[in-house]
C-alpha positions in Angstrom: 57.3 82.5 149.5 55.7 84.3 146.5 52.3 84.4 148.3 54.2 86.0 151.5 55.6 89.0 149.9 55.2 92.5 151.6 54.3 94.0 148.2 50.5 94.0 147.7 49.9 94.5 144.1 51.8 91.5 143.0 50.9 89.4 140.2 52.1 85.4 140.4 52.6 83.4 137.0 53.0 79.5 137.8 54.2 77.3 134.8 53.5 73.5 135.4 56.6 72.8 133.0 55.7 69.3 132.0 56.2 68.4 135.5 56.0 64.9 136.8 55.9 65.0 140.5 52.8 66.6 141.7 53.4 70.1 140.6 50.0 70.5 139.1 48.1 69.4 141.5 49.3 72.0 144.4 49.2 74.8 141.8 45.1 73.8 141.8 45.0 73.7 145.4 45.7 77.3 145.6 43.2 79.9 145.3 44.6 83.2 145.9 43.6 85.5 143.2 47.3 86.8 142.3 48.3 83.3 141.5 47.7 82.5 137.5 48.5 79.1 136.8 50.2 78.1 133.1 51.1 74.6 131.9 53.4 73.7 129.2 53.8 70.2 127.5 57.3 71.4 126.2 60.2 71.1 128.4 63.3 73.8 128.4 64.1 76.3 130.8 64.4 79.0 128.1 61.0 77.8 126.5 59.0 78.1 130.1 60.7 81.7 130.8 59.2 83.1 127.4 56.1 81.6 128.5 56.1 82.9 131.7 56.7 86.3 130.2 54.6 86.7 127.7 51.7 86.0 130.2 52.6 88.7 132.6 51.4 92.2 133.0 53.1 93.9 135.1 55.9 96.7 134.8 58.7 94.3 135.9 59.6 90.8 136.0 61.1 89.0 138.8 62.1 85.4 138.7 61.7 82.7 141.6 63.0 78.8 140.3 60.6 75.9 141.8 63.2 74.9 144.6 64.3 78.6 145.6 62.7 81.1 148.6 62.4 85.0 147.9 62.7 86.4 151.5 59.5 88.7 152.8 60.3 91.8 151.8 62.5 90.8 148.1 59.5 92.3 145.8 59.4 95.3 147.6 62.4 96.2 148.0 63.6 95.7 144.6 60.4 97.4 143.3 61.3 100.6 145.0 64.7 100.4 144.4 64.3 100.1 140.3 61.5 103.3 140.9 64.6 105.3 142.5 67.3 103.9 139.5 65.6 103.8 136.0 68.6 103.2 134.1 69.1 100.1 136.0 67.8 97.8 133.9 68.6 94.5 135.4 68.8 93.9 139.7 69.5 91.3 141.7 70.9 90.5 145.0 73.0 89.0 147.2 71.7 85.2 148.2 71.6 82.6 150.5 72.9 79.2 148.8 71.9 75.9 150.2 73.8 73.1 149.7 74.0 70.0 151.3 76.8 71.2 153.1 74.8 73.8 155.1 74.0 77.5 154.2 76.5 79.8 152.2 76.2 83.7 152.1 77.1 85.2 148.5 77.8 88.9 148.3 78.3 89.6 144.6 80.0 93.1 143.7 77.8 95.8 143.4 77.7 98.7 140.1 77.6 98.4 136.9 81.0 98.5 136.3 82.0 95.7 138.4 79.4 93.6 137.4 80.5 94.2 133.8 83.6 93.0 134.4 82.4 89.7 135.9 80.4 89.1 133.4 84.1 88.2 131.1 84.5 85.3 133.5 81.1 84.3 135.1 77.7 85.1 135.8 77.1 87.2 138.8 73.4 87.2 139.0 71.5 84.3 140.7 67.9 84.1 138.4 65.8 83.8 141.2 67.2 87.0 142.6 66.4 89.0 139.5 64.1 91.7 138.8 63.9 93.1 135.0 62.1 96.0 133.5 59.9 94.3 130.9 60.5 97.0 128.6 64.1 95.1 128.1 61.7 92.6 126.5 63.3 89.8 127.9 63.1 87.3 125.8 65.0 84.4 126.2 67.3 82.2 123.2 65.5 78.3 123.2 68.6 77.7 121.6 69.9 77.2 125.3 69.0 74.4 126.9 71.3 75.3 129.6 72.7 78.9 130.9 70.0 80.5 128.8 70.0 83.4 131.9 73.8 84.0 131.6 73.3 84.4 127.4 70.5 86.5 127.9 72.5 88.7 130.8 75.5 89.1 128.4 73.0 90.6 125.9 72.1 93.1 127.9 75.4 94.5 128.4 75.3 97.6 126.0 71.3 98.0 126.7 70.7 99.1 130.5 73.1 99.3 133.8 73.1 96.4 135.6 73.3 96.2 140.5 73.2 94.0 142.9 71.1 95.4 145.7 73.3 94.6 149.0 70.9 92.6 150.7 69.9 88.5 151.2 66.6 88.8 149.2 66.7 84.8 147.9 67.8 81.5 149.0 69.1 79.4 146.4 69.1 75.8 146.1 72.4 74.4 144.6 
């Protein structure tokens, strides 16, 4: 879904995270010149994010999970929006979740504020529907082996403005 996006100028950071199942392989069977394949003989989530962003370039930093889909348009979209709203800071969206029960819609709240407030009980942001400015320098705590993206959402709360853009930009695999 990365290589379908509507958004030309996009750059596409693979991490083979010590995978076992092939993963390496199909990231060698591609040959499009926006795809930049990374390996890593470490595992952690938080350890592969930091990875992944210390390789890339580009202006901001969106994040898409092995078993998620960003819809056509997600880059886009989000790009433009985060050119109209520079004190937003971090964006995501509403999602599609997956399940083997069938297909659930999730509309988060949208605004800094409310999202603020959610962030006391639980984290409203899906990580494959998130786009950050890099100059948050997002670095994530390896401390965290899991909900590394919520710790590093809550410290971000008294360093940018936080939306949800009200669209289905990502399907989500739970």
């Amino acid at each position: 879904s990365c290589l379908n996006q509507g958004y030309e100028p996009i750059e596409i950071c693979v991490l083979d995270n010590a995978s076992t199942d092939g993963t390496s392989q199909i990231i060698d069977g591609i040959t499009d010149p926006r795809v930049k394949k990374l390996s890593n003989d470490k595992k952690g989530i938080a350890t592969a994010r930091n990875i992944l962003v210390a390789q890339a370039k580009g202006k901001y930093i969106a994040w898409l999970d092995a078993d998620d889909i960003a819809m056509p348009n997600r880059i886009q979209a989000q790009v433009a929006f985060m050119e109209d709203y520079p004190e937003v800071g971090v964006l995501g969206s509403w999602v599609n979740v997956r399940a083997h029960k069938g297909l659930n819609k999730v509309k988060w709240p949208e605004g800094n504020t409310s999202l603020q407030a959610w962030l006391c009980f639980r984290n409203p942001f899906v990580q494959s529907s998130l786009m950050i400015r890099r100059t948050l320098n997002p670095v994530y705590n390896e401390a965290y082996d899991y909900m590394e993206d919520y710790e590093w959402i809550l410290n971000m709360r008294n360093k940018t403005e936080f939306q949800i853009l009200p669209e289905f930009l990502c399907s989500y695999y739970a």
